[in-house]
N, CA, C and O atoms as a GROMACS GRO file, in nm:
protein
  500
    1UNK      N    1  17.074   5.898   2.686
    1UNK     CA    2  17.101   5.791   2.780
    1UNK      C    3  17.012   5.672   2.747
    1UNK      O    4  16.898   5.712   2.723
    2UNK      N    5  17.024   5.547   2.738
    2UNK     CA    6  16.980   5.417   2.737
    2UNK      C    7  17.003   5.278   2.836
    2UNK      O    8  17.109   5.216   2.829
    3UNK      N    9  16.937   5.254   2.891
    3UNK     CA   10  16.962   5.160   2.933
    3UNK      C   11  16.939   5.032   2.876
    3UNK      O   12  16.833   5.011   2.818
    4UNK      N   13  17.038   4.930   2.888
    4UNK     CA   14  16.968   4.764   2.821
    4UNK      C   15  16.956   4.662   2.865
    4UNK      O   16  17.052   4.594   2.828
    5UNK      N   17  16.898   4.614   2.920
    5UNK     CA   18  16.874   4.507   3.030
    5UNK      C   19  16.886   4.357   2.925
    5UNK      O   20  16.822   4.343   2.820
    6UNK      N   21  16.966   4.271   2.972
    6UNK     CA   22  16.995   4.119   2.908
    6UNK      C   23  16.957   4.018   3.033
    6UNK      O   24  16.925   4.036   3.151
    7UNK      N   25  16.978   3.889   2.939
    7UNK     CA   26  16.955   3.806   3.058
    7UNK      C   27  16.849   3.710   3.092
    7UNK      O   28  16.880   3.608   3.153
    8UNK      N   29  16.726   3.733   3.060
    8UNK     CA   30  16.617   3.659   3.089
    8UNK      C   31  16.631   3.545   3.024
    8UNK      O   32  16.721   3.522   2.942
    9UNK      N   33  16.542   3.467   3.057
    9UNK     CA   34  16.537   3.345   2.981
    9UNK      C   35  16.429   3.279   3.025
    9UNK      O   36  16.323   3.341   3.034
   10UNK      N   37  16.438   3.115   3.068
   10UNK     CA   38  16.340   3.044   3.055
   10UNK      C   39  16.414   2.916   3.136
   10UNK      O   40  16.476   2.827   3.080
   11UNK      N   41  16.397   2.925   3.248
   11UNK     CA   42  16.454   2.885   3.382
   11UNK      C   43  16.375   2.765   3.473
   11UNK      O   44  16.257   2.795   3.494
   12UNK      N   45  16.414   2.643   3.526
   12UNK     CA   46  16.302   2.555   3.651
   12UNK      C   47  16.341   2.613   3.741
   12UNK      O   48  16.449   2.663   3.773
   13UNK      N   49  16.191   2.600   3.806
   13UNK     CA   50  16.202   2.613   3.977
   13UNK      C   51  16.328   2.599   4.059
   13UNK      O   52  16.350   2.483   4.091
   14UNK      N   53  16.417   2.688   4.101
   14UNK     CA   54  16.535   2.652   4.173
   14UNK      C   55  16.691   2.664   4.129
   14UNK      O   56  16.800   2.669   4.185
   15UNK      N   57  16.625   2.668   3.962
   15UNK     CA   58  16.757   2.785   3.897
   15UNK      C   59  16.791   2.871   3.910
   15UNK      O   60  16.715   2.933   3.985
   16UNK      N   61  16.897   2.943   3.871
   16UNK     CA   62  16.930   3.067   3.837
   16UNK      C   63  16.954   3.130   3.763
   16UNK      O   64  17.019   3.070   3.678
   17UNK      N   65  16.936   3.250   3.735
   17UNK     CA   66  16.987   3.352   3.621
   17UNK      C   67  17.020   3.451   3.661
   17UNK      O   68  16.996   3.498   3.772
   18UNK      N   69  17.082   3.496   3.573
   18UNK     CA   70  17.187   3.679   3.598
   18UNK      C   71  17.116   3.776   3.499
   18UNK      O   72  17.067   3.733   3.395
   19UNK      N   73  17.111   3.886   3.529
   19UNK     CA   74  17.028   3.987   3.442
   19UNK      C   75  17.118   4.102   3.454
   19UNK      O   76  17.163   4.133   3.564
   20UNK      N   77  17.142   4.157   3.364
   20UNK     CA   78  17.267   4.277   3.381
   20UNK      C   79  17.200   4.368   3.309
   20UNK      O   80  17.122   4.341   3.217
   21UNK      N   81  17.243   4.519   3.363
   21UNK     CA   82  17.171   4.666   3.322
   21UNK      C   83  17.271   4.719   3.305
   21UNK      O   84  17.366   4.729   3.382
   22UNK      N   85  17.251   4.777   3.143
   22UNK     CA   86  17.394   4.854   3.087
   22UNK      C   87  17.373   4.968   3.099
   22UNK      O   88  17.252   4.980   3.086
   23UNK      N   89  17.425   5.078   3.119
   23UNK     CA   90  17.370   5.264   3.113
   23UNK      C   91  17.491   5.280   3.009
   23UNK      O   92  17.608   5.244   3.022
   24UNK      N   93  17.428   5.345   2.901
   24UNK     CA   94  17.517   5.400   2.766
   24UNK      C   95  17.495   5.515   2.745
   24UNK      O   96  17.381   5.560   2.758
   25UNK      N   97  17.592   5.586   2.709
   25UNK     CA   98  17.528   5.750   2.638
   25UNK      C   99  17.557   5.854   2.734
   25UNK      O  100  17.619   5.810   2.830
   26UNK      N  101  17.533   5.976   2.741
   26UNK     CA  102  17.562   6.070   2.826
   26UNK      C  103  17.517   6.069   2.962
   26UNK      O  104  17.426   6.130   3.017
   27UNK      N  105  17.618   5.971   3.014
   27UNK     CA  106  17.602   5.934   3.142
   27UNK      C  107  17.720   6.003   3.265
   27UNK      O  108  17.839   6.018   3.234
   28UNK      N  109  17.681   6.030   3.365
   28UNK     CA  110  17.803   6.150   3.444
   28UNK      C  111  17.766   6.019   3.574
   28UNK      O  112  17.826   5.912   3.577
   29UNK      N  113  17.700   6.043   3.634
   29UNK     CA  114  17.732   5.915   3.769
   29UNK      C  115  17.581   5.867   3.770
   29UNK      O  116  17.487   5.937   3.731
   30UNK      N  117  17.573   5.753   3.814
   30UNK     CA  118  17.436   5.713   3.862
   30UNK      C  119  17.418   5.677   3.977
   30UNK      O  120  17.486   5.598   4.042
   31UNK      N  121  17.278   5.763   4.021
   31UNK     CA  122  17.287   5.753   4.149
   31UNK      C  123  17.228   5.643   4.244
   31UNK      O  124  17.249   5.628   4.365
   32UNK      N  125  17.142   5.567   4.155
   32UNK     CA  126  17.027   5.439   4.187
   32UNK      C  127  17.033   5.357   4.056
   32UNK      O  128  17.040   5.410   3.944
   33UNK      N  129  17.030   5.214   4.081
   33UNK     CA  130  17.015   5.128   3.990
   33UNK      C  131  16.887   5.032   4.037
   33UNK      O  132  16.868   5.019   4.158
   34UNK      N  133  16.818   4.979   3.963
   34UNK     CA  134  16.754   4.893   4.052
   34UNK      C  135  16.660   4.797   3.935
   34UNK      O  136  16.676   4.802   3.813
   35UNK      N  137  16.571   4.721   4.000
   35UNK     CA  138  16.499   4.600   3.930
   35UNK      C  139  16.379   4.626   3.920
   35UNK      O  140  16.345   4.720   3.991
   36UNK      N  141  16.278   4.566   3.845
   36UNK     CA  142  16.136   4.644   3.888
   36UNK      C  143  16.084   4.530   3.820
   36UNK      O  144  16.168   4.513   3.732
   37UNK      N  145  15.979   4.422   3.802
   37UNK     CA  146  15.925   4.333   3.739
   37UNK      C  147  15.729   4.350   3.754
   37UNK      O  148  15.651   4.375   3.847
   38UNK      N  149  15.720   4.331   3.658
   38UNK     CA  150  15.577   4.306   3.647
   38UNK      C  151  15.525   4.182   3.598
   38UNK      O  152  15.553   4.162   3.480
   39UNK      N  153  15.431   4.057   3.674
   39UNK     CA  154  15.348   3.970   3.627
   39UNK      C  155  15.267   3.983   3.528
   39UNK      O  156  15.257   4.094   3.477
   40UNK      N  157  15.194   3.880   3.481
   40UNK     CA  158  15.061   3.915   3.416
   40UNK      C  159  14.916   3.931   3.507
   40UNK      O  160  14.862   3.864   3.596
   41UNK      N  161  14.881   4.060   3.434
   41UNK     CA  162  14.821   4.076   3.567
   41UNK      C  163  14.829   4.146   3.690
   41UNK      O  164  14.740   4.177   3.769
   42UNK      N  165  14.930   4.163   3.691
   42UNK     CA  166  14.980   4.289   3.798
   42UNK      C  167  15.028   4.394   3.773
   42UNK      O  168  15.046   4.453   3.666
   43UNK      N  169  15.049   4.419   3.877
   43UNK     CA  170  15.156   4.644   3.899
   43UNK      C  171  15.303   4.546   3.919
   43UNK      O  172  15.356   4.444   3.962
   44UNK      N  173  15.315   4.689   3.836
   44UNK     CA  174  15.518   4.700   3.837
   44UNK      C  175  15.562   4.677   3.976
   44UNK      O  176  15.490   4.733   4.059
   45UNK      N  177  15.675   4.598   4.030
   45UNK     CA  178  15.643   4.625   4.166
   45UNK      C  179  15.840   4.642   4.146
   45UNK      O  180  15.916   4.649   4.049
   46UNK      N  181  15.858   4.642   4.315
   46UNK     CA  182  16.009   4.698   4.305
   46UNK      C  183  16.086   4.580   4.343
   46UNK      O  184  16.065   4.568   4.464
   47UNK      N  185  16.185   4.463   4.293
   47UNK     CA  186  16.249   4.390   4.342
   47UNK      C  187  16.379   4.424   4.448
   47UNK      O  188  16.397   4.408   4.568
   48UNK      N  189  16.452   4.477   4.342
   48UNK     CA  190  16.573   4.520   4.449
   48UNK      C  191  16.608   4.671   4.358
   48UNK      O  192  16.562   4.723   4.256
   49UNK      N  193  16.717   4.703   4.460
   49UNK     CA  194  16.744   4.850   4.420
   49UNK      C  195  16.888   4.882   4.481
   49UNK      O  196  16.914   4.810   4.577
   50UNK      N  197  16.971   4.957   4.451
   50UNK     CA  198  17.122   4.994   4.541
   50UNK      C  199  17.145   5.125   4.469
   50UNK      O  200  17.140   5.151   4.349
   51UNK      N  201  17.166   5.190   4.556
   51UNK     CA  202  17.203   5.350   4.547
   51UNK      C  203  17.429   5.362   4.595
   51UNK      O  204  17.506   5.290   4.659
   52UNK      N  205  17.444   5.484   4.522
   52UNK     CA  206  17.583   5.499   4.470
   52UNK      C  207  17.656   5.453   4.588
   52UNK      O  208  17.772   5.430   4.554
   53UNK      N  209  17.636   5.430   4.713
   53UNK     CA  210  17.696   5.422   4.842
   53UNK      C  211  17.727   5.259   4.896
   53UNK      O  212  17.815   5.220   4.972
   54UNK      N  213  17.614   5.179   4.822
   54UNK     CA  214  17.634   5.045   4.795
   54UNK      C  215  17.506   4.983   4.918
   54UNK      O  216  17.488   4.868   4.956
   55UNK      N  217  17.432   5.108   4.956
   55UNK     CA  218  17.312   5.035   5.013
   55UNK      C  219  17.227   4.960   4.952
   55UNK      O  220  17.241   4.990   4.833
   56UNK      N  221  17.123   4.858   4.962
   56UNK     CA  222  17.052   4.754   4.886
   56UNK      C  223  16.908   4.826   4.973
   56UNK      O  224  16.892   4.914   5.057
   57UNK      N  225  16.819   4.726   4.896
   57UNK     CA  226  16.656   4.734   4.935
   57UNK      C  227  16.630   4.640   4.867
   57UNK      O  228  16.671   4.654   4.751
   58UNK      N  229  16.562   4.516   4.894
   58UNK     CA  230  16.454   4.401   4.818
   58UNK      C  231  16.364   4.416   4.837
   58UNK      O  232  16.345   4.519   4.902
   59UNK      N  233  16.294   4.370   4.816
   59UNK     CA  234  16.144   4.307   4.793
   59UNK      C  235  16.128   4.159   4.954
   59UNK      O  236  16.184   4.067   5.014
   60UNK      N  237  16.037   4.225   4.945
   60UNK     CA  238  16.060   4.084   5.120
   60UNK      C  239  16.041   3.942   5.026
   60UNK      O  240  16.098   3.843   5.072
   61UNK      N  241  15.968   3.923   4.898
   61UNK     CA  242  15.942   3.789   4.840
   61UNK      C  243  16.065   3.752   4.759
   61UNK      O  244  16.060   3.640   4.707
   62UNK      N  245  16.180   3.828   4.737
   62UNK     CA  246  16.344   3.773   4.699
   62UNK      C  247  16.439   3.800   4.803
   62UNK      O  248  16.549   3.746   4.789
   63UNK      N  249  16.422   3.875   4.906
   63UNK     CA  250  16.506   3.882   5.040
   63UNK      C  251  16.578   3.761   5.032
   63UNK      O  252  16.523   3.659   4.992
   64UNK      N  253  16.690   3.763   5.064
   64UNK     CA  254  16.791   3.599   5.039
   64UNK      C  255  16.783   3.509   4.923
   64UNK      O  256  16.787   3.386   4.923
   65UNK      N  257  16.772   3.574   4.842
   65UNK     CA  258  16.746   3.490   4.698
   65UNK      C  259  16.834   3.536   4.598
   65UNK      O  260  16.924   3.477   4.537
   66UNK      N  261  16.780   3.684   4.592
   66UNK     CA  262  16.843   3.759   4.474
   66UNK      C  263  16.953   3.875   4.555
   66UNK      O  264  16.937   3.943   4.656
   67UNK      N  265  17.070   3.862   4.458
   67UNK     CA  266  17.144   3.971   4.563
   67UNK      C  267  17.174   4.097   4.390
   67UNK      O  268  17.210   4.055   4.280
   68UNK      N  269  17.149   4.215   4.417
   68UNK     CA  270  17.206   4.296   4.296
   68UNK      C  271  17.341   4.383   4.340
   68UNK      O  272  17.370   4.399   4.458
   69UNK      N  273  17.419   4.436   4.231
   69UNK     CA  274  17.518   4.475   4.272
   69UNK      C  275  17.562   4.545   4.158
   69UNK      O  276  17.520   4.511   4.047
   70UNK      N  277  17.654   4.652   4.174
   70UNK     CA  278  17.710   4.737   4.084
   70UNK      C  279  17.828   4.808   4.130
   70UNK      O  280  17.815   4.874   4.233
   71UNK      N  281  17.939   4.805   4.075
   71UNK     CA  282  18.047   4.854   4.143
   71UNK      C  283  18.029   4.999   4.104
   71UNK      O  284  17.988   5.043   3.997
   72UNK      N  285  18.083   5.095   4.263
   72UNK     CA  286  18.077   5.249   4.193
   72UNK      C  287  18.189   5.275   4.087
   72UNK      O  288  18.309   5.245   4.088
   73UNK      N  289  18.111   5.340   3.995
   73UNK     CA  290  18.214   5.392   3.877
   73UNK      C  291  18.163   5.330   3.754
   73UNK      O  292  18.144   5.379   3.643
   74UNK      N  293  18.143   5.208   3.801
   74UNK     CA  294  18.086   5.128   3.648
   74UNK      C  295  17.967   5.206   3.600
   74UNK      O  296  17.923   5.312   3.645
   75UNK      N  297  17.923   5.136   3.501
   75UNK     CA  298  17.792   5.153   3.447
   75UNK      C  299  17.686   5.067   3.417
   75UNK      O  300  17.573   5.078   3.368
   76UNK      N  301  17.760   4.974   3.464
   76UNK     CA  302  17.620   4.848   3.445
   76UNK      C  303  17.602   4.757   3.597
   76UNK      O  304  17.691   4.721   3.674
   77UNK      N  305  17.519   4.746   3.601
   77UNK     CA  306  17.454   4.645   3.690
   77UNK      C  307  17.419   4.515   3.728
   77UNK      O  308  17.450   4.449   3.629
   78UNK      N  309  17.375   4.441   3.808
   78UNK     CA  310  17.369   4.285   3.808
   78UNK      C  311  17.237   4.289   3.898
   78UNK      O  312  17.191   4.380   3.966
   79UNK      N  313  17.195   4.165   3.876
   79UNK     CA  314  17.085   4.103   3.961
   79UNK      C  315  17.071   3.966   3.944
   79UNK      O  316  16.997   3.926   3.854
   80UNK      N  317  17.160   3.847   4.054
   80UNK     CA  318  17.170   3.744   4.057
   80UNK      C  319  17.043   3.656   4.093
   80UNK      O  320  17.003   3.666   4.209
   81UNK      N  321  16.985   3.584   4.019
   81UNK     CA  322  16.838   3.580   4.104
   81UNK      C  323  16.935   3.398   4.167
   81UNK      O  324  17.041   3.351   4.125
   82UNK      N  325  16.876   3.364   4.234
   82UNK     CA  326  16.890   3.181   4.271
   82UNK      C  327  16.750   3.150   4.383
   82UNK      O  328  16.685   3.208   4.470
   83UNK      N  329  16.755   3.055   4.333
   83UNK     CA  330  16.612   2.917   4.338
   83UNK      C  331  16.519   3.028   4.330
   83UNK      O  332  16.466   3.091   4.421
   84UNK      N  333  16.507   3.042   4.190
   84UNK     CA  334  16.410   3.110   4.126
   84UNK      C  335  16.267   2.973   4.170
   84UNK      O  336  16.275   2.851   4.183
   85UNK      N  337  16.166   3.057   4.180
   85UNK     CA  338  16.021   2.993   4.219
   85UNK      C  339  15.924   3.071   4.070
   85UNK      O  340  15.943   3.164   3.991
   86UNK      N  341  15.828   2.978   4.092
   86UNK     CA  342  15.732   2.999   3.956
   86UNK      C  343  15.632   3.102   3.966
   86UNK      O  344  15.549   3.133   3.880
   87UNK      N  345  15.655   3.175   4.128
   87UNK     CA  346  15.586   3.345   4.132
   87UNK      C  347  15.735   3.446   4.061
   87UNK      O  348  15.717   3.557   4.011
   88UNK      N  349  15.840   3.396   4.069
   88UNK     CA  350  15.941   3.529   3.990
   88UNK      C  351  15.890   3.531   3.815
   88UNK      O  352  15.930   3.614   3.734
   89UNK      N  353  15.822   3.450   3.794
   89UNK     CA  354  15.813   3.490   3.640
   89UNK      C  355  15.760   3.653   3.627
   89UNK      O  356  15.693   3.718   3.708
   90UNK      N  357  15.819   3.696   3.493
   90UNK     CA  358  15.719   3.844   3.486
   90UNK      C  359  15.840   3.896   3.395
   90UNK      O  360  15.947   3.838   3.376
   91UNK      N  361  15.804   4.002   3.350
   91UNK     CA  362  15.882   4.116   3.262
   91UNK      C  363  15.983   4.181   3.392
   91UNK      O  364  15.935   4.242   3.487
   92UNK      N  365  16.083   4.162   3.381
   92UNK     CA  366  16.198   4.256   3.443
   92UNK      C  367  16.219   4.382   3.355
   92UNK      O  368  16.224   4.395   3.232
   93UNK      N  369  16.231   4.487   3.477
   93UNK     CA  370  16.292   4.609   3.364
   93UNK      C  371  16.365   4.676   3.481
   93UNK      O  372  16.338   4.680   3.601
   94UNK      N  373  16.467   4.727   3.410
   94UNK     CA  374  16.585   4.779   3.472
   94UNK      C  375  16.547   4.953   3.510
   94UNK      O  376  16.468   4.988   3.423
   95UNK      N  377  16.568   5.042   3.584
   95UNK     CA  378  16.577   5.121   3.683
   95UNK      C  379  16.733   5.226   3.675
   95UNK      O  380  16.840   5.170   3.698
   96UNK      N  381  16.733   5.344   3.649
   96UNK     CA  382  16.878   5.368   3.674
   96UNK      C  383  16.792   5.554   3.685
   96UNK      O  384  16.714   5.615   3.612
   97UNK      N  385  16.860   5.585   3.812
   97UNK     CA  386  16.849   5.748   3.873
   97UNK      C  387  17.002   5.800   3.794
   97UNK      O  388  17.106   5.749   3.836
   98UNK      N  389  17.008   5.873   3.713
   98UNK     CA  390  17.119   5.898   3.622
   98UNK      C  391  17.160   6.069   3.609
   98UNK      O  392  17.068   6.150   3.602
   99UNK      N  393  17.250   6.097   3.609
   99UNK     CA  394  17.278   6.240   3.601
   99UNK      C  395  17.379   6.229   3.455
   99UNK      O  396  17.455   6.147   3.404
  100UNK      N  397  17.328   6.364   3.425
  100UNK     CA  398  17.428   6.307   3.269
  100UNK      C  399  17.534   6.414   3.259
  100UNK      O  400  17.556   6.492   3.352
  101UNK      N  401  17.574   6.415   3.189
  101UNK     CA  402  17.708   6.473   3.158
  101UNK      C  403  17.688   6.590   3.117
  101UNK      O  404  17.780   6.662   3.154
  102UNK      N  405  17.607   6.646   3.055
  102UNK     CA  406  17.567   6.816   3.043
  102UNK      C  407  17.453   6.852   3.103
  102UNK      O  408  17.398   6.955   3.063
  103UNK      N  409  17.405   6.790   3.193
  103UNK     CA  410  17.348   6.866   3.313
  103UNK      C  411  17.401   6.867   3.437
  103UNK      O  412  17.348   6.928   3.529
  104UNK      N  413  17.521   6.791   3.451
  104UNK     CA  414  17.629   6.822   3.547
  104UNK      C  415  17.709   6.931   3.507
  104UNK      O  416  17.718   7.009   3.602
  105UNK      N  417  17.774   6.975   3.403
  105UNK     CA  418  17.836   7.058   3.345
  105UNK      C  419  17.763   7.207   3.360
  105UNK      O  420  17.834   7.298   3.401
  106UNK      N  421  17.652   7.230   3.335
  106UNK     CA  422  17.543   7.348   3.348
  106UNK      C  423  17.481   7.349   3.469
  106UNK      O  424  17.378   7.414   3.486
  107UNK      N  425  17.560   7.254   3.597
  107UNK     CA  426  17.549   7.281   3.740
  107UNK      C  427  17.373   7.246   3.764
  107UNK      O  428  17.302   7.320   3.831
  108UNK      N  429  17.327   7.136   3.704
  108UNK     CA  430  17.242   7.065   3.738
  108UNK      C  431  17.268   6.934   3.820
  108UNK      O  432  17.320   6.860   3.736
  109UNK      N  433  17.261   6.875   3.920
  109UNK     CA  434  17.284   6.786   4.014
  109UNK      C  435  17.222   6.678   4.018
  109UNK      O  436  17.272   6.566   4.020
  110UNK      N  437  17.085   6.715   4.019
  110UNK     CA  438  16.953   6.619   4.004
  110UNK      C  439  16.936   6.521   3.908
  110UNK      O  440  16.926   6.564   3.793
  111UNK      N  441  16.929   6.395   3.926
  111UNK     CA  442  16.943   6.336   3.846
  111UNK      C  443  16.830   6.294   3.774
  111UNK      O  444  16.720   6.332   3.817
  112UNK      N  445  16.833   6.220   3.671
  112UNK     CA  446  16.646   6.182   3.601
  112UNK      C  447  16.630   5.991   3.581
  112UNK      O  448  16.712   5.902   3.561
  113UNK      N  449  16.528   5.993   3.595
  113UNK     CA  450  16.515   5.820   3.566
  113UNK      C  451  16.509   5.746   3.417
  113UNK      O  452  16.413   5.771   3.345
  114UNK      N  453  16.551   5.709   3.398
  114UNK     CA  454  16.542   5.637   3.317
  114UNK      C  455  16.468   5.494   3.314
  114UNK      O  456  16.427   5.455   3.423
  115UNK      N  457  16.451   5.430   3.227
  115UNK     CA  458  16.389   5.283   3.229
  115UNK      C  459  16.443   5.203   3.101
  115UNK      O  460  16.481   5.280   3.012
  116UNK      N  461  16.454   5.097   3.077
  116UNK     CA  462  16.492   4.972   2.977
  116UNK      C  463  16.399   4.905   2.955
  116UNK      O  464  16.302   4.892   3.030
  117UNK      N  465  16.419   4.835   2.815
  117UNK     CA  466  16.313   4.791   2.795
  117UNK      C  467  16.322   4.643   2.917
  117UNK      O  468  16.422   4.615   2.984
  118UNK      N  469  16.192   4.569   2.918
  118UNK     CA  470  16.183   4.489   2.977
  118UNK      C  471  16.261   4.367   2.934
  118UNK      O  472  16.310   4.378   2.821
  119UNK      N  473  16.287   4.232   3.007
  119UNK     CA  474  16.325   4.117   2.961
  119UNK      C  475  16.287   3.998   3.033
  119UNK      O  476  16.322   3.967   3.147
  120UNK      N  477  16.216   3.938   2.960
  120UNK     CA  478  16.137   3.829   3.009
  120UNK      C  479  16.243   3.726   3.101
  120UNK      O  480  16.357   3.696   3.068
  121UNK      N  481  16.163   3.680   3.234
  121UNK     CA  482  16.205   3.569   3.281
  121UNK      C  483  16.145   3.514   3.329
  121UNK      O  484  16.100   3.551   3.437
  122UNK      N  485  16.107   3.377   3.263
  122UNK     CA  486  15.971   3.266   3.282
  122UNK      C  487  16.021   3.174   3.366
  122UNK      O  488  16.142   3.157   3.356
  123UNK      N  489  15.951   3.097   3.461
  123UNK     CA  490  16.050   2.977   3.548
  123UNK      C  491  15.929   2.883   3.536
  123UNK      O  492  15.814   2.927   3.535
  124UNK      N  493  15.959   2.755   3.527
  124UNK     CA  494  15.849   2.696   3.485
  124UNK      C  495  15.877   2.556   3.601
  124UNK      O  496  15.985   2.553   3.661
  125UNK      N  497  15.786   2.462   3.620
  125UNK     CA  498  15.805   2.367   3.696
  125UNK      C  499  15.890   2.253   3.665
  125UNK      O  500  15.903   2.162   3.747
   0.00000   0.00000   0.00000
C-alpha cells in the first residue's frame, strides 16, 4: 500500500490550494483519511480527518477554511485549503486507516495506518 500526497506549492496570504491523497496497491476499503502538517519547529499536529461514513474533524485553527473530502469507494482524497494565512505553512502529510485486500480475505478487519510522504506548502505575505 502507498500513499501520495500532491499539491503543495507556494501560495499568498488568502490563496488557495488543493492537496489530494492517492491510496495505491493492496487496498480493500479505507477506513480514515486525513491531513496531518508539521511547522518548523513543531509536532505533527492533526488538521482535518473524515472517516468511511463521511464524518469530518479539523483542527479549530482551519475550522471554516479548509474543508477535506473523499467520496466512499474512491481512493483518493482532497483537502481544499482557502485564505490560506502565513501560520498554514509546514510539511503536509497525508493519513489513510487502510485495510487491504489479503487481510480482509484471511478475515482480518482491522485496519493499519499508513503515511505519505510529506508535501510542502509555504504561504508567504
Amino acid at each position: 500500500v502507498q500513499l501520495q500526497a500532491s499539491g503543495g506549492g507556494l501560495v499568498q496570504a488568502g490563496g488557495s490550494l488543493r492537496l489530494s491523497c492517492a491510496a495505491s496497491g493492496d487496498v480493500f476499503s479505507i477506513n480514515r483519511m486525513g491531513w496531518y502538517r508539521q511547522a518548523p519547529g513543531k509536532e505533527r499536529e492533526l488538521v482535518a480527518l473524515i472517516i468511511t461514513e463521511g464524518s469530518t474533524k479539523y483542527a479549530e485553527a482551519v475550522e471554516g477554511r479548509f474543508t477535506i473530502s473523499r467520496t466512499k469507494g474512491e481512493k483518493t482524497g482532497y483537502l481544499q485549503m482557502n485564505s490560506l494565512k502565513l501560520e498554514d505553512t509546514g510539511v503536509y502529510f497525508c493519513y489513510a486507516d487502510i485495510i487491504r485486500n489479503s487481510d480482509y480475505d484471511a478475515g482480518y478487519y482491522d485496519g493499519m495506518e499508513y503515511w505519505g510522504k510529506g508535501t510542502q506548502v509555504t504561504v508567504s505575505s
